[in-house]
C-alpha positions as CSV (number, residue, x, y, z in Angstrom):
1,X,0.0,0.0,0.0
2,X,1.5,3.4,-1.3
3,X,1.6,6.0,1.4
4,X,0.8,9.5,0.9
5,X,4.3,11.9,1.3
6,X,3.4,14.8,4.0
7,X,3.0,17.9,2.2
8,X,5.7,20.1,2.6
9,X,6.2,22.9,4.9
10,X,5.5,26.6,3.7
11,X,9.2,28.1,3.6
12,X,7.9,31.5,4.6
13,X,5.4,33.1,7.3
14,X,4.0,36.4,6.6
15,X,2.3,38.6,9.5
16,X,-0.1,41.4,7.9
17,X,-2.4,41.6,11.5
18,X,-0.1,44.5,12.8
19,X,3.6,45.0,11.6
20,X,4.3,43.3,8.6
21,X,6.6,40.6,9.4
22,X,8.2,38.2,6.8
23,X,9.7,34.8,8.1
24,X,12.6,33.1,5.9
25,X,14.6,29.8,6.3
26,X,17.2,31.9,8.0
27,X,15.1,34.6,9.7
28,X,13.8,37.8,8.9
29,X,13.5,39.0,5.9
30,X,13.3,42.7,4.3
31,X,12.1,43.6,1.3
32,X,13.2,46.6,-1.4
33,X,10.5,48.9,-0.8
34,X,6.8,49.6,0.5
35,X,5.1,48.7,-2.7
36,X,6.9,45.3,-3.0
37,X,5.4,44.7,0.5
38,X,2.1,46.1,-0.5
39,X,1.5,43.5,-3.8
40,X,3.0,40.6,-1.6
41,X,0.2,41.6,1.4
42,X,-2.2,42.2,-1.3
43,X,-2.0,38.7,-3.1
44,X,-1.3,37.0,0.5
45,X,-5.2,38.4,1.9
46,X,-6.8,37.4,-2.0
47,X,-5.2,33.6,-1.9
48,X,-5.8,31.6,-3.4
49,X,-7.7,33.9,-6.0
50,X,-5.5,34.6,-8.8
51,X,-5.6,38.6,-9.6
52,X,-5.4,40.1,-12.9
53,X,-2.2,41.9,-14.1
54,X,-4.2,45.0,-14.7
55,X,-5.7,45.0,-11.3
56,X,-2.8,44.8,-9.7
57,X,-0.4,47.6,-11.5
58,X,-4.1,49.9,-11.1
59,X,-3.7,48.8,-7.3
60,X,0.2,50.6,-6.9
61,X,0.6,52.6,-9.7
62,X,-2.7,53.9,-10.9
63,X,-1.4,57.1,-11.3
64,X,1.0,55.9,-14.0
65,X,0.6,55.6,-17.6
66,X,-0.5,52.3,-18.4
67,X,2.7,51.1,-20.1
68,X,4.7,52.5,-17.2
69,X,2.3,50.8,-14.8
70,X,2.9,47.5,-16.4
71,X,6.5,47.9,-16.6
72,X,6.8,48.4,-12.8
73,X,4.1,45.6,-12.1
74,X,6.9,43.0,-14.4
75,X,9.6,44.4,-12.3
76,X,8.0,43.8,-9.1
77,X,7.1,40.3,-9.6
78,X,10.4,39.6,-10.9
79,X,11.9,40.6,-7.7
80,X,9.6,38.9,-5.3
81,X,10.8,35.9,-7.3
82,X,14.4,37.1,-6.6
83,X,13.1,36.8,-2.8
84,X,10.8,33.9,-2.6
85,X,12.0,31.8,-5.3
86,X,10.4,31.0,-8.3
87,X,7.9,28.7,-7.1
88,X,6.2,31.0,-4.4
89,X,4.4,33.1,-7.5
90,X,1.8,31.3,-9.8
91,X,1.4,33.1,-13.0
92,X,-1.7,31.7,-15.6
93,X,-1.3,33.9,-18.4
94,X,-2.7,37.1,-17.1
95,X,-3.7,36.2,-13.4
96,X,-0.9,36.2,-10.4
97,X,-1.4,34.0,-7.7
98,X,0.3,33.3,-4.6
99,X,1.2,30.1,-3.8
100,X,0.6,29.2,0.0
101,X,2.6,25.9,0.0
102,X,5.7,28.0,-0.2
103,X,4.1,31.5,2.2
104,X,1.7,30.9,5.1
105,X,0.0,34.1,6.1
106,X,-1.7,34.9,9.5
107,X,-5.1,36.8,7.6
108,X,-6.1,33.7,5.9
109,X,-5.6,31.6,9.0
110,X,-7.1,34.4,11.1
111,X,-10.6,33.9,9.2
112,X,-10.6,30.2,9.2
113,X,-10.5,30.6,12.9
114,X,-13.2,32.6,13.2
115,X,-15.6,30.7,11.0
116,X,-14.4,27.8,12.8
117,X,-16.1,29.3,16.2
118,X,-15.0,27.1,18.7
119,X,-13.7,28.4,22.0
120,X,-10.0,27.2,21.2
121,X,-10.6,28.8,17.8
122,X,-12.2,32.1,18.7
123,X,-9.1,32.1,21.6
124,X,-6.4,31.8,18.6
125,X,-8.3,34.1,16.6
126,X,-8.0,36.9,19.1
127,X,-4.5,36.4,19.5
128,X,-3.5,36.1,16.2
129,X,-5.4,39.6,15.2
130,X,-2.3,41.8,16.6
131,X,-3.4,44.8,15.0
132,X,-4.6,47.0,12.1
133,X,-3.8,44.9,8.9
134,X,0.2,46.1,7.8
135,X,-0.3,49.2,10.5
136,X,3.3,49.7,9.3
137,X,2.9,50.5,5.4
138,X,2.2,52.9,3.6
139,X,2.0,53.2,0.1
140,X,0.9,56.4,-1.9
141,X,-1.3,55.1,-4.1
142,X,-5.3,55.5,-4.3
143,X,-6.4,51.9,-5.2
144,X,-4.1,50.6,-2.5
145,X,-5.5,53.5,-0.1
146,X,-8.7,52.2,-0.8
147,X,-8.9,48.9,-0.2
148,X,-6.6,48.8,2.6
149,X,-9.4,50.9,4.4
150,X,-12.2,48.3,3.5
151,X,-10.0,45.6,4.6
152,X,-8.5,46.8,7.9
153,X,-12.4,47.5,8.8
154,X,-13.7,43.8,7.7
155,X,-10.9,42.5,9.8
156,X,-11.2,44.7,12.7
157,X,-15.1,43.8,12.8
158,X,-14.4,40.1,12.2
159,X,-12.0,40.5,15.3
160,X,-14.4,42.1,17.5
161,X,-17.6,39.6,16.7
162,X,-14.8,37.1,17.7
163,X,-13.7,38.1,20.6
164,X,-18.0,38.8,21.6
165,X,-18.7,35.6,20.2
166,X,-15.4,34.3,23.0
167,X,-17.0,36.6,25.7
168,X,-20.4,35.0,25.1
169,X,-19.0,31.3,25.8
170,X,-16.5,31.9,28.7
171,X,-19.6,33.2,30.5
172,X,-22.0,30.4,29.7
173,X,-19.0,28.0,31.3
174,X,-19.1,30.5,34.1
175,X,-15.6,32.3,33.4
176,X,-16.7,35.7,34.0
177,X,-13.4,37.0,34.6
178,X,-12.3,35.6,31.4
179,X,-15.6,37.2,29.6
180,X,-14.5,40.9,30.9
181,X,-11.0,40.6,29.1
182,X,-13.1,39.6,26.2
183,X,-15.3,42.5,26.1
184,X,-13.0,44.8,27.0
185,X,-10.7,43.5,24.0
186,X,-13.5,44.1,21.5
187,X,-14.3,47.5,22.8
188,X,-10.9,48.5,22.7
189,X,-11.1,48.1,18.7
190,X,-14.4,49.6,18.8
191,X,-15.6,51.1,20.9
192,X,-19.2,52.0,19.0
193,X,-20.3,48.4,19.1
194,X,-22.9,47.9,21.7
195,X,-22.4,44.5,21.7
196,X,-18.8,44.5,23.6
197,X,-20.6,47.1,25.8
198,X,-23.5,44.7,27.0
199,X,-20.6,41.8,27.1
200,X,-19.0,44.0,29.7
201,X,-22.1,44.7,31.5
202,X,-23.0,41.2,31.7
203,X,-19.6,40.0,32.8
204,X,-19.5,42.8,35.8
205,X,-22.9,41.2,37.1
206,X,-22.3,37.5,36.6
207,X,-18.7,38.6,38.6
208,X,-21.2,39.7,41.8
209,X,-20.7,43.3,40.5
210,X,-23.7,44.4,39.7
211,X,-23.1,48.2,40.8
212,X,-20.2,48.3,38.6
213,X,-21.9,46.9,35.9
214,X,-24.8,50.0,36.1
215,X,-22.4,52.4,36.5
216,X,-20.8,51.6,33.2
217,X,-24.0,51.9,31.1
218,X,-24.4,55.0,32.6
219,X,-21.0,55.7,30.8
220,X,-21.9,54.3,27.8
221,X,-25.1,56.5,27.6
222,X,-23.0,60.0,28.4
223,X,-20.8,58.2,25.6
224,X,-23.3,57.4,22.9
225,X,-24.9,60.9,23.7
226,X,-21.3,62.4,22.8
227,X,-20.2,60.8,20.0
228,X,-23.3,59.9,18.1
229,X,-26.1,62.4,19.5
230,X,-27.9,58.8,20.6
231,X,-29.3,56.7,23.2
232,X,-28.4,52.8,23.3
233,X,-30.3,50.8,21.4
234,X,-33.0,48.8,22.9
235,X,-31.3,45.3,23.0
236,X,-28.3,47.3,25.6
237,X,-31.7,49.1,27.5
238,X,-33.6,46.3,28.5
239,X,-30.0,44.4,29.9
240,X,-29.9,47.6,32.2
241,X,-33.1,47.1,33.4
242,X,-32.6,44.0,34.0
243,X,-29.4,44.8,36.4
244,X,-31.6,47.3,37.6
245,X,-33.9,44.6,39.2
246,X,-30.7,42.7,40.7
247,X,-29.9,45.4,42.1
248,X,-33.1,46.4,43.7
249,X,-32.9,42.8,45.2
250,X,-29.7,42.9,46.4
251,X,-30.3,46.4,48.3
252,X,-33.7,44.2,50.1
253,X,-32.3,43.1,53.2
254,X,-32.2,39.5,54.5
255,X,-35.8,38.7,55.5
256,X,-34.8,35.8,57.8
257,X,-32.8,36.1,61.0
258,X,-33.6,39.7,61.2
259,X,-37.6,39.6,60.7
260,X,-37.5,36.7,63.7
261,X,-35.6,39.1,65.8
262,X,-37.9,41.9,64.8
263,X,-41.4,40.1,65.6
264,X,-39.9,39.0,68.8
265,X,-39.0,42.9,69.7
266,X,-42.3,43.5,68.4
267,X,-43.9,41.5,71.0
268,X,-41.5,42.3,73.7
269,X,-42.5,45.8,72.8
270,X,-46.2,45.6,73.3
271,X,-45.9,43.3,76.6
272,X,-43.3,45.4,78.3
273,X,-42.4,49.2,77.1
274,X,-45.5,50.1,75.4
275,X,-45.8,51.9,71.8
276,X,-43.3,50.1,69.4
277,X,-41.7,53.7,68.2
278,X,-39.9,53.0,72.2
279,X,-38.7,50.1,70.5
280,X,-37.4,51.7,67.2
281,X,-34.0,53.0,68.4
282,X,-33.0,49.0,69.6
283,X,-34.2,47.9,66.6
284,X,-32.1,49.9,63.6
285,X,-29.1,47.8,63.6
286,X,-31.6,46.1,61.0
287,X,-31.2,48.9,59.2
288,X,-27.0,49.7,59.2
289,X,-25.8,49.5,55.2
290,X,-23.5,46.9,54.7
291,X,-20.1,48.4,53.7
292,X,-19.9,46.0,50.9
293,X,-23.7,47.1,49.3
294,X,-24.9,50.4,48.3
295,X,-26.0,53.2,50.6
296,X,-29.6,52.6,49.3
297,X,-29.3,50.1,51.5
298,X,-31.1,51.9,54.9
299,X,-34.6,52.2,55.0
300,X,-36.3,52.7,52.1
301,X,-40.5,53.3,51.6
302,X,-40.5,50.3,49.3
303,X,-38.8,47.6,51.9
304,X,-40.6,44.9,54.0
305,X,-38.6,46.9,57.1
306,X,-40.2,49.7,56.3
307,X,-43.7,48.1,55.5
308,X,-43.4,46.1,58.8
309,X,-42.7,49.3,61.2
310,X,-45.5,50.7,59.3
311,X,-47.9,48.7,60.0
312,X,-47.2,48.5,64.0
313,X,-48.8,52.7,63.8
């Protein structure tokens, strides 16, 4: 029985997410110029699609003559070859490809992962996005300005719903902790997406910090209001109020050891010292705010305390 050879190991690693990094057999490697690093991070995020010639001398010298454009596209390719080898650039006539048995890139990889959606690929996913896709080159040319701008968005999106999507499952396996990183990661990318915000929220509360978690929509409102002239949407409301009702629970003191206590000084009221309000001053330690809740703690009109002394009058 004939056994399959391995396939072979990509000789180079590229890193667009961030810097722009190129791996080599011997270490680091450095290329010419921005523009050669621009068509190599170009074909690396369209692999395996093969790109037309014309498309690509339009993307980094569209403000060339045609001829001229060509001419630097052939000189280009030649010396990524130089680089690379021959092998690493697949040409079809008029369509350049990139061939990833030879270069590995992290954008391709970064995508699978995400799509892949587990919690070991969303983890991976949100470490491999480093940064804005090649944060470090710049190229003057308007097709390349272009779509560099459409795809450090897509990316930076995909990276956020990622890290949510991450968020979302370390709190259903009760990580909270792990959830806050999450959300705060995707708000540091973007910090418009109401989704990271109500990640965050939900984290605080499901960490027992429920006070904390209020007090940050009230910072995303004052945000919202500045930036955009807008409230938070519905879906980010309604998780407020329903913190808001935790809370409200929370600030309800215990009803147990302290209303058995209280019915017995009730009755030792009426037997023995008379009117209950004689009573009231030996009964408020019922009332003291816990350091670790919120002042709203004391006595409130709403609370069965409250109802209870009430109803002795």
């Amino acid at each position: 029985m004939t056994e399959t050879a391995p396939a072979p190991s990509p000789s180079f690693t590229l890193a667009l997410l961030g810097r722009f990094e190129l791996i080599g057999p011997d270490g680091a490697v450095s290329l010419p110029n921005k523009k050669l690093a621009g068509l190599l991070a170009y074909l690396a995020c369209m692999a395996p699609q093969p790109q037309h010639r014309e498309k690509l001398s339009t993307l980094l010298w569209g403000s060339h003559f045609e001829a001229q454009a060509k001419q630097n596209l052939r000189q280009a390719l030649f010396k990524l070859r130089q680089v690379l080898g021959q092998s690493a650039l697949r040409s079809d006539g008029e369509f350049i490809s990139l061939n990833a048995v030879v270069i590995t890139c992290d954008v391709p990889q970064f995508e699978r992962l995400v799509r892949k959606g587990s919690r070991d690929a969303l983890t991976a996913a949100a470490d491999l996005y480093r940064g804005r896709l090649v944060d470090d080159i710049a190229v003057n040319a308007e097709g390349w300005s272009e779509w560099l701008a459409g795809e450090r968005e897509r990316l930076s999106e995909l990276a956020v719903g990622a890290m949510v999507a991450l968020g979302d499952q370390e709190l259903s396996d009760g990580r909270a902790g792990d959830a806050l990183l999450a959300g705060q990661r995707a708000n540091a990318l973007n910090s418009m997406r109401e989704d990271a915000h109500r990640l965050i929220m939900r984290a605080l509360s499901a960490a027992g910090r429920n006070a904390e978690a209020l007090k940050y929509y009230q910072a995303v409102v004052a945000f919202l209001k500045q930036e955009l002239g807008t409230a938070p949407d519905a879906t980010t409301s309604a998780l407020a109020a329903e913190l808001r009702k935790v809370q409200e629970q929370k600030i309800v003191l215990p009803a147990a050891e302290p209303t058995a206590d209280l019915s017995h000084r009730r009755s030792t009221c009426s037997a023995t010292t008379g009117p209950p309000w004689r009573c009231f001053r030996s009964a408020t330690w019922v009332m003291k705010p816990n350091r670790t809740t919120s002042p709203m703690a004391s006595l409130q009109t709403s609370s069965p305390l409250y109802r209870a002394f009430a109803s002795w009058w």
